[in-house]
KEKE-3310 file (N, C-alpha, C; in steps of 0.2 Angstrom, whole numbers, plus 5000, padded with zeros to 4 digits):
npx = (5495:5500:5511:5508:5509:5519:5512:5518:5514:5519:5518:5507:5510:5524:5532:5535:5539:5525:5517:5505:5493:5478:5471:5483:5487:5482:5481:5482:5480:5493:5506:5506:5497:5500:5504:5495:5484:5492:5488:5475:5474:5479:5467:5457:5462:5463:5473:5473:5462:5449:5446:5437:5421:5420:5407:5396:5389:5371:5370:5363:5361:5365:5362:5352:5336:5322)
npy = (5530:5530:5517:5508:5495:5493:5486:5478:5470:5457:5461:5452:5449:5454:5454:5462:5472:5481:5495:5491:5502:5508:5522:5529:5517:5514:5501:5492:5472:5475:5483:5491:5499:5493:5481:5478:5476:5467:5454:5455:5452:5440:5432:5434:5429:5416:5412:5410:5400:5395:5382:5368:5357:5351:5357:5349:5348:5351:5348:5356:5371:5373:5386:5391:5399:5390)
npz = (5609:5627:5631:5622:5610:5596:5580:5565:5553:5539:5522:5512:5500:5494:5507:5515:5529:5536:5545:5557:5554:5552:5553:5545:5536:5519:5515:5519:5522:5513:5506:5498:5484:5472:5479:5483:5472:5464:5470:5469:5455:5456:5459:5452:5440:5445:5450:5463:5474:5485:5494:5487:5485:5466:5455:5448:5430:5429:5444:5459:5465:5481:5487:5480:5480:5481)
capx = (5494:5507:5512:5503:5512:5518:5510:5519:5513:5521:5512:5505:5514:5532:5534:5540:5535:5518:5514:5499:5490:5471:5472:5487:5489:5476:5482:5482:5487:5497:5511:5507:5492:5505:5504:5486:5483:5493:5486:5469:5474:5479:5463:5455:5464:5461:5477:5473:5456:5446:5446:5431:5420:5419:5401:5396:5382:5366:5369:5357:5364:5363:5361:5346:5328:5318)
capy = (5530:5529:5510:5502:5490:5496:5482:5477:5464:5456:5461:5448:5447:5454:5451:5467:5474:5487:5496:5491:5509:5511:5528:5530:5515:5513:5496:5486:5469:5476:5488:5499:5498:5488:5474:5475:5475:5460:5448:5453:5448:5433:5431:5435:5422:5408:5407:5408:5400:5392:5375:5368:5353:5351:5357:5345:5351:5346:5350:5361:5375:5372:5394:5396:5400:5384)
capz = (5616:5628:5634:5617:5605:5589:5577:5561:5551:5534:5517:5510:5492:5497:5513:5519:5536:5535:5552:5558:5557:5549:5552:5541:5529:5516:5509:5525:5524:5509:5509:5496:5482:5468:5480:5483:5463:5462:5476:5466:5450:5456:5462:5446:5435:5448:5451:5470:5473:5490:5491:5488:5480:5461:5454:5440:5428:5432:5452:5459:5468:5487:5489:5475:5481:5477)
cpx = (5500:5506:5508:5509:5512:5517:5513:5517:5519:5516:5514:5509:5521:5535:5538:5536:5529:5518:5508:5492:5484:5471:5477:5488:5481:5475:5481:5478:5493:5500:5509:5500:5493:5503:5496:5483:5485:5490:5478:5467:5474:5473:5457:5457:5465:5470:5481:5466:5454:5445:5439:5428:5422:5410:5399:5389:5377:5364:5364:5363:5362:5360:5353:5341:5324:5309)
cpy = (5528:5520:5506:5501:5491:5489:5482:5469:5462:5458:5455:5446:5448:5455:5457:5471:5482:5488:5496:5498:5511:5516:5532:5525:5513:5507:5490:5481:5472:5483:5493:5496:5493:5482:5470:5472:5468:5455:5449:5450:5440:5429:5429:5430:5417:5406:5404:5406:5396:5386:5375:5360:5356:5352:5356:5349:5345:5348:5356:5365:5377:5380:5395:5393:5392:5386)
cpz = (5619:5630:5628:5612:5598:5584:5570:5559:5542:5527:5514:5504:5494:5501:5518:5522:5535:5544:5551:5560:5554:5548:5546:5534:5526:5512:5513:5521:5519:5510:5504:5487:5475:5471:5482:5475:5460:5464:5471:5460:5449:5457:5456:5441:5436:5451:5460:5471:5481:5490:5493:5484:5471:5460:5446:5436:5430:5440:5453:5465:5475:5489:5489:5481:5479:5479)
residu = (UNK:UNK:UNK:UNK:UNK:UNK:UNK:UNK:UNK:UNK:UNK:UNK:UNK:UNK:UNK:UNK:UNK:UNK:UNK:UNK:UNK:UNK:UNK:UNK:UNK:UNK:UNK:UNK:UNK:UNK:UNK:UNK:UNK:UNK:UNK:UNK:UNK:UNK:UNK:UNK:UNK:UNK:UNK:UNK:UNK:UNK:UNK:UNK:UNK:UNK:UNK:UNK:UNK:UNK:UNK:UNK:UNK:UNK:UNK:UNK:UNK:UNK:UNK:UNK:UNK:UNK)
# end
């Protein structure tokens, strides 16, 4: 569209600029589907995780049905 702002963000893993374009990229945030694979692995092996409590045994799981 005419007068709109071309958006560029950084990918997540290597840091190198991705156009902000849905329509076009299929890997958004990531540049290209290598760097999506990796961000997931890492995700997979814990080696990026939510912070969060520790849940001891025994705890009841605030989620479950009771």
């Amino acid at each position: 569209m005419k007068g709109e702002v071309e958006r560029v963000v950084s990918c997540p893993n290597c840091k190198r600029g991705v156009k902000w374009d849905l329509t076009k990229e299929k890997f958004l945030p990531f540049c290209s589907k290598r760097c999506s694979l990796i961000d997931l692995g890492a995700w997979a092996s814990e080696e990026m995780v939510l912070p969060g409590g520790t849940i001891k045994d025994g705890d009841s799981d605030p989620n479950a049905e009771t």
